[in-house]
N, C-alpha and C positions, 0 to 999 in steps of 0.2 A: 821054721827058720826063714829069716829074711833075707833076699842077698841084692847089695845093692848093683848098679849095670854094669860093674866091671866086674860081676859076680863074685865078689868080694862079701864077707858075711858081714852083715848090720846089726850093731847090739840094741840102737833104739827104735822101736818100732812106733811109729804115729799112732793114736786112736782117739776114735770119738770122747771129746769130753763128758758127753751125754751117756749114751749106751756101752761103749765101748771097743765099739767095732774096727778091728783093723781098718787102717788106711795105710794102703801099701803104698799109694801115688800119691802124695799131698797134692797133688795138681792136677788130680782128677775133677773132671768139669761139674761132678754132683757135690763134690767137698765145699765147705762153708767154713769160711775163717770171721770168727767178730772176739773182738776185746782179747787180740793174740789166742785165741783156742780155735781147735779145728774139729769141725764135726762133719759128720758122715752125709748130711744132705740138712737140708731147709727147715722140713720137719724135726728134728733133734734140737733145733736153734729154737723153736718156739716153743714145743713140748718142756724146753728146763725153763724157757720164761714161763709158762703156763704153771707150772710145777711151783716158782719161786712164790706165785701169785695164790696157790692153791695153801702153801705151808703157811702163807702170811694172816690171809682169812683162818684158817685153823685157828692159828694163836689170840685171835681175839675172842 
């Protein structure tokens, strides 16, 4: 359960677009926002570019 600072309960919870790791603080200093999505740190950001790169090679 999420509660937000006025300790009031939060139905939507943040998470990595990648992994899917909660993010309780969107404005935590390891959080990565690119192309509106937020992810959990730096490496998640490159690991789905790496990913996208790795499924495109596959398909040839």
């Amino acid at each position: 359960m999420k509660f937000a600072p006025n300790k009031l309960y939060v139905e939507s919870y943040v998470k990595c677009r990648n992994c899917g790791v909660l993010i309780y603080d969107a404005g935590r200093a390891d959080a990565v926002t690119k192309d509106d999505a937020i992810y959990c740190s730096e490496w998640c950001v490159d690991w789905e570019a790496d990913r996208d790169r790795r499924r495109a090679a596959a398909a040839e």
